[in-house]
TIFI-201898 format. One record per residue (C-alpha): x, z, y; residue in three letters. Coordinates in steps of 0.2 Angstrom, whole numbers, plus 5000, padded with zeros to 4 digits. Example, Ala and Ser with C-alpha at 12.3 -4.5 7.8 and 13.67 -1.06 7.14 Angstrom:
BEGIN
506250394978ALA 506850364995SER 
This chain:
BEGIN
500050005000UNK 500849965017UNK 501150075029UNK 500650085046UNK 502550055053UNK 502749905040UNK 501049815045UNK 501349765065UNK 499249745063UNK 499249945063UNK 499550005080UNK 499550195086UNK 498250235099UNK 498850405111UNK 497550525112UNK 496350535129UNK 497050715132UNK 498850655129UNK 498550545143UNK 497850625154UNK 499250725152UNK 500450595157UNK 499450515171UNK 499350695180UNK 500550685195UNK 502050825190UNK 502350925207UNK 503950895217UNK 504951045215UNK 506150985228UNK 504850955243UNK 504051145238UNK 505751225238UNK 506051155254UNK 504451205263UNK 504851385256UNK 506551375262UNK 505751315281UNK 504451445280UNK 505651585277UNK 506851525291UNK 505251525303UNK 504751695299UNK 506451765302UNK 506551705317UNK 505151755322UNK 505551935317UNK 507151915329UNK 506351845342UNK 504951995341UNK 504852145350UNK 504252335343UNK 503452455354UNK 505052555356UNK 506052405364UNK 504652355375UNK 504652565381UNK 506352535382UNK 506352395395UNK 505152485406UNK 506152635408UNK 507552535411UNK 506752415424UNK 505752615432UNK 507652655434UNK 508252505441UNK 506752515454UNK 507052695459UNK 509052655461UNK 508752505471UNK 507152535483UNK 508352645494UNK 509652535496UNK 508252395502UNK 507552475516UNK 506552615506UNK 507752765507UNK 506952835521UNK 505552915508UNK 506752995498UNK 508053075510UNK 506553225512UNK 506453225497UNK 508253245494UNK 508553375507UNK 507153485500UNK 508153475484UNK 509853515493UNK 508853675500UNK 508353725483UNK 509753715477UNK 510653835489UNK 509253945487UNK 509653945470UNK 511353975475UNK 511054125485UNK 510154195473UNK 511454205458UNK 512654265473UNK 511454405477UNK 511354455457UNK 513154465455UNK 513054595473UNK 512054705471UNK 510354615478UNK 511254565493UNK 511154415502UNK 512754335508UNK 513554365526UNK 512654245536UNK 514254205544UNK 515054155528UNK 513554115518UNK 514153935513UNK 515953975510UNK 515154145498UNK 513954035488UNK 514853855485UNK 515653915470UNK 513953945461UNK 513753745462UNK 514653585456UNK 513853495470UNK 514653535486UNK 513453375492UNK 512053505493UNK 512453585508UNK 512553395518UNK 510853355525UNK 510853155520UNK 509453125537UNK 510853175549UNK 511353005558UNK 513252975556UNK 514253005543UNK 513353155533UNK 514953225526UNK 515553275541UNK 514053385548UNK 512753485538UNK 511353505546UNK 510553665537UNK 510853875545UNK 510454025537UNK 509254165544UNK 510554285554UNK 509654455553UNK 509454425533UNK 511354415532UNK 512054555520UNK 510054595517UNK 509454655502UNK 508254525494UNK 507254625483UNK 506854755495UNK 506054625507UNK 504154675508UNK 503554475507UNK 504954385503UNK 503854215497UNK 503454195515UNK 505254265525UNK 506154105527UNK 508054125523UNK 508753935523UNK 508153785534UNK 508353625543UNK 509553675560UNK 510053585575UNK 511553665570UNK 512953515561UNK 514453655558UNK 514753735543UNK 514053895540UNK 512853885553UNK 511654045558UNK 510154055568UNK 508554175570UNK 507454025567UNK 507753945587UNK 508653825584UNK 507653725572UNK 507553545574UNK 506353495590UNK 505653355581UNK 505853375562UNK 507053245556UNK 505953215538UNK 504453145546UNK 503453305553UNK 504053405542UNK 505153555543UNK 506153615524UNK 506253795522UNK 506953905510UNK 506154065507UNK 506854255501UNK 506354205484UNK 507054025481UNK 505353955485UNK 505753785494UNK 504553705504UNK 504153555516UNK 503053625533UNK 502053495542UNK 502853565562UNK 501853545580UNK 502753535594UNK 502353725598UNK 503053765578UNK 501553865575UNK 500953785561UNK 502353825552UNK 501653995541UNK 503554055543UNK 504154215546UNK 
């Protein structure tokens, strides 16, 4: 009996599921590596190129800093230089105050009172009003009380409201008034800074009479 390979009558058919086998298109593994490959680069990029919430806070305290350091050299110092000289009071107030815990509650000799505090601060600037016109390390602009000189602080009866430090006519160093030789026309824009007996610093709105002043 002949055999299918020795009759060339006999031919072999593929089956339908066999060839539908072979006419399904075989994916291109080349093309889909490739768009993975793109896709990946993209999202990497992105992540580079992105910002968290920390670097965006970041920026903006950067940018809050650069604002504050450059607004007064552009014509916006005038603001701040109260600002700054109430902070230079406080500071010697803070000063007198060490100075009197290591005396006995005394207040320094109002004659000396710079030279017998300086050494509680590393900021010698403190005692320089930066409003003066001129070069402001040269002048000081700030007197102590004369009649508190050498006073004892805690036995002061209302020392929140007895005024020991303040804005003075007085440019020298170590300068000391009874409160009459206060500026005429405050020099931080009707305002007059005043140390008290206690450390309290403060800015007083001042008429021309100085009797809105609530000082002592």
């Amino acid at each position: 009996m002949p055999t299918a390979t020795q009759n060339p009558c006999i031919h072999l058919i593929p089956s339908r599921a066999g060839a539908r086998r072979s006419q399904r298109p075989q994916p291109d593994r080349r093309s889909s590596k490739e768009g993975e490959t793109i896709k990946l680069s993209s999202i990497n990029r992105y992540k580079t190129a992105g910002l968290t919430l920390v670097d965006v806070l970041v920026l903006l305290v950067i940018f809050l800093i650069l604002a504050v350091v450059l607004l007064p050299v552009h014509g916006g110092s005038y603001p701040a230089r109260p600002v700054m000289c109430l902070s230079n009071l406080k500071q010697q107030g803070l000063c007198m105050l060490m100075y009197a815990g290591d005396n006995d509650d005394l207040a320094p000799d109002s004659s000396h009172w710079m030279d017998q505090t300086a050494s509680y601060t590393k900021a010698p600037s403190i005692f320089h009003c930066t409003d003066l016109p001129g070069d402001p390390s040269k002048q000081y602009g700030y007197a102590m009380r004369t009649k508190l000189g050498n006073a004892n602080l805690q036995q002061l009866k209302d020392a929140d409201n007895t005024a020991i430090l303040f804005d003075s006519l007085l440019l020298e160093k170590n300068a000391n008034t009874n409160l009459v030789l206060i500026p005429g026309f405050p020099r931080h824009k009707g305002r007059q800074n005043v140390v008290m007996a206690n450390g309290r610093a403060k800015g007083f709105p001042v008429s021309p009479s100085r009797s809105s002043t609530g000082i002592k």
